[in-house]
C-alpha positions as CSV (number, residue, x, y, z in Angstrom):
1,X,-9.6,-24.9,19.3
2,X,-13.3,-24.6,19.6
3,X,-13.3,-21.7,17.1
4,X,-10.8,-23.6,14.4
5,X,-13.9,-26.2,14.7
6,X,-16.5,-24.0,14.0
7,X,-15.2,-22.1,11.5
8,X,-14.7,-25.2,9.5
9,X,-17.9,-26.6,9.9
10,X,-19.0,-23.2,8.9
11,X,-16.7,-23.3,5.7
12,X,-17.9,-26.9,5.0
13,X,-21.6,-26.4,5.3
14,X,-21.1,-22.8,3.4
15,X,-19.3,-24.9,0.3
16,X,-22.4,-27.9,0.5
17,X,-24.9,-25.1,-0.4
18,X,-23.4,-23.1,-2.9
19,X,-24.6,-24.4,-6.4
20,X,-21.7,-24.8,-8.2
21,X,-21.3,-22.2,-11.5
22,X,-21.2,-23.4,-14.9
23,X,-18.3,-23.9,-17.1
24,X,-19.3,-21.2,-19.4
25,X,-21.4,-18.7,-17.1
26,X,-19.1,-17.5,-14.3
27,X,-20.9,-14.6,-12.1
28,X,-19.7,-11.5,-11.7
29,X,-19.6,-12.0,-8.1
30,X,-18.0,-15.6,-7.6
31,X,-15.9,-13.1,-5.7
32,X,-18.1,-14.1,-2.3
33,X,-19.5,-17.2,-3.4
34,X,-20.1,-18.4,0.2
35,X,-22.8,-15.5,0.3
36,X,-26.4,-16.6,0.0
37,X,-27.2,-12.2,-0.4
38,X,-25.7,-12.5,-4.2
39,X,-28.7,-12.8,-6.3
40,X,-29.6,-9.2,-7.7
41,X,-33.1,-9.6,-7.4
42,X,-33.2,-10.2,-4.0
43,X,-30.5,-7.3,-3.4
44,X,-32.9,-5.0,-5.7
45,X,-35.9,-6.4,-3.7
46,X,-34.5,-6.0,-0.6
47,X,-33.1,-2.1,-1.1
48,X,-36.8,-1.3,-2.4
49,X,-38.3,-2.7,0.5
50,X,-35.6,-1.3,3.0
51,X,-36.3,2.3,1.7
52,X,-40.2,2.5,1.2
53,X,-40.6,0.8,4.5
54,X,-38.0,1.5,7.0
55,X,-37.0,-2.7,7.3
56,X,-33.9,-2.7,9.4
57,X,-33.7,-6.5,8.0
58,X,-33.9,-5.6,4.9
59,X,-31.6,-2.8,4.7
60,X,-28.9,-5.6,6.6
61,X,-29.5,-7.7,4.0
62,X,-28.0,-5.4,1.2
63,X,-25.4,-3.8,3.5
64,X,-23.8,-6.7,3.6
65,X,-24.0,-8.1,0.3
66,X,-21.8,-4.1,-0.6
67,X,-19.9,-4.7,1.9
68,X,-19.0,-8.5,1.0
69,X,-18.6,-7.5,-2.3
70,X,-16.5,-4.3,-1.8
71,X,-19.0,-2.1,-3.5
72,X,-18.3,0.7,-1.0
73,X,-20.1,3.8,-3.3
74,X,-23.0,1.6,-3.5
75,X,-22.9,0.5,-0.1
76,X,-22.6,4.5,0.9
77,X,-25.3,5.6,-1.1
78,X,-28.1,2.7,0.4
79,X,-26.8,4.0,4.6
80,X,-27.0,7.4,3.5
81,X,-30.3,7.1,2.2
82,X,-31.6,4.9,5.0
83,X,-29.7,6.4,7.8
84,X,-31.0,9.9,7.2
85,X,-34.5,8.7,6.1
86,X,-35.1,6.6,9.0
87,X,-32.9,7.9,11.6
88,X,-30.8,4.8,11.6
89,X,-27.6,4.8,13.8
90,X,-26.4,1.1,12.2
91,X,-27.0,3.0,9.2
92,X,-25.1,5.9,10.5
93,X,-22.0,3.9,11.4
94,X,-21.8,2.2,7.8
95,X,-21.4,5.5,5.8
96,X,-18.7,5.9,8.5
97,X,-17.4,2.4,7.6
98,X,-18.2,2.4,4.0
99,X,-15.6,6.2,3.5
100,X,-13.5,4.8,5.4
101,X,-13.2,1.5,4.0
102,X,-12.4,2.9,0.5
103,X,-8.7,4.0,2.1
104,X,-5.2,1.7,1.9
105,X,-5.1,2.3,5.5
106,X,-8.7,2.0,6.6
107,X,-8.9,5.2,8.4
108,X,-10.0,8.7,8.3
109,X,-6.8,10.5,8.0
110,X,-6.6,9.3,4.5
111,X,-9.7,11.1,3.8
112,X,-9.7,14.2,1.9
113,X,-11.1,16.8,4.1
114,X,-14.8,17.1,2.9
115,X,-15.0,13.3,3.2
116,X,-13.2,13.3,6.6
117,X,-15.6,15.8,8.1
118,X,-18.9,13.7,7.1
119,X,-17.2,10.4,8.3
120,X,-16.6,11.6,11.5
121,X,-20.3,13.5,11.8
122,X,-21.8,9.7,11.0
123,X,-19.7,8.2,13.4
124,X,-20.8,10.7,16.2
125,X,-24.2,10.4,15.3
126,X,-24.0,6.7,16.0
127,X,-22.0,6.8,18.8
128,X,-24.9,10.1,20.4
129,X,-27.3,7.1,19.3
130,X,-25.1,4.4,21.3
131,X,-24.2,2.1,18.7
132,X,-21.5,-0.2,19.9
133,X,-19.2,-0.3,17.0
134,X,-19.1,3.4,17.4
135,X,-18.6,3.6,20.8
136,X,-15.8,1.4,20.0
137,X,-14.1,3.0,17.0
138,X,-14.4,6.6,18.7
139,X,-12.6,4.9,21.6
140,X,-10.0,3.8,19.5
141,X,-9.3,6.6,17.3
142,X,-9.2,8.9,20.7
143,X,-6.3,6.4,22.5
144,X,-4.4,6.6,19.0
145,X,-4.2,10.2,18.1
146,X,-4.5,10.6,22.0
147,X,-7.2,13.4,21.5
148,X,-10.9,13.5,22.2
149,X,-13.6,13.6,19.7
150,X,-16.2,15.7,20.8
151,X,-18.9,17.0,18.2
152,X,-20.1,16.3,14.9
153,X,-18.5,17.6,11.4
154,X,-15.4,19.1,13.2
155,X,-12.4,19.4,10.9
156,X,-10.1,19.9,14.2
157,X,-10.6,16.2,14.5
158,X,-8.7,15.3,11.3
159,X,-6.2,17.9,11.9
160,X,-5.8,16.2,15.6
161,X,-5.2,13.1,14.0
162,X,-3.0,13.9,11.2
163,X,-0.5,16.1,13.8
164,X,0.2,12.9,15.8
C-alpha cells in the first residue's frame, strides 16, 4: 500500500512542476513530459560535458533522457562512446540495454548475429566489472536458455540460446 502512496505523490508532484505546453507549440517530446532531462540544451550540454570530461552524472543525465524517450540509436552511440572512452561498466551495460531494447521481445535472440555478438561482449564487460544489473541479466539469460555464458563476443551464446 505504501508504494501505491508513493507513486502517487510522485505522479502528483511530477504533474505540479511540469509547465504546461501551449496551445499552438506542442514539443516534440510531450512523449515524457514528467521528465525534467527534456530540454535539448541541457541534453547537448550535458553529452559535451560527459565526453570531454569523463562526468558519470552527466553522462546519467542523457542516458536517461534516450532511454525515456526511446531514442535507442542515440542512446547506443552516447554508451559506446563513453563506455569505451572512459572505461565505464554502467556505460557498458546500456549498449547492452540500448540493442536489446530496440527488439519486440527485449532480448538478444532477436538480434542479428553481428549485433548479438557485441551485446553480449558489453554485457560481459559489465558483469567482469561487477555491475549489478549485469550480474543480474547474465543470471537470467543463463536459468532461461539453461546454458552458461562464459566470455566476451562468443556467437555460441546466441546459438545456445536460440536452440532452447
Amino acid at each position: 500500500m505504501k508504494k501505491y502512496g508513493l507513486l502517487l505523490i510522485l505522479l502528483t508532484s511530477c504533474h505540479n512542476a511540469t509547465k504546461q505546453p501551449e496551445k499552438d507549440a506542442i514539443d516534440d517530446h510531450a512523449v515524457c513530459a514528467c521528465s525534467a532531462h527534456h530540454d535539448p540544451v541541457r541534453l547537448q550540454a550535458s553529452i559535451e560535458h560527459a565526453l570531454t570530461t569523463g562526468d558519470k552524472s552527466s553522462y546519467n543525465n542523457a542516458a536517461i533522457d534516450y532511454e525515456l524517450t526511446f531514442q535507442y540509436d542515440r542512446w547506443f552511440y552516447l554508451a559506446f562512446v563513453f563506455g569505451n572512452k572512459y572505461n565505464s561498466k554502467e556505460a557498458f551495460y546500456d549498449i547492452y540495454h540500448a540493442l536489446t531494447s530496440t527488439t519486440i521481445q527485449d532480448s538478444v535472440v532477436a538480434l542479428d548475429s553481428t549485433s548479438a555478438s557485441v551485446a553480449y561482449y558489453y554485457l560481459m564487460k559489465a558483469y567482469q566489472m561487477g555491475h549489478e544489473d549485469a550480474t543480474r541479466e547474465k543470471t537470467r539469460i543463463e536459468e532461461n536458455c539453461k546454458c552458461k555464458l562464459n566470455k566476451p563476443s562468443v556467437l555460441q551464446n546466441r546459438d545456445a540460446l536460440r536452440e532452447r
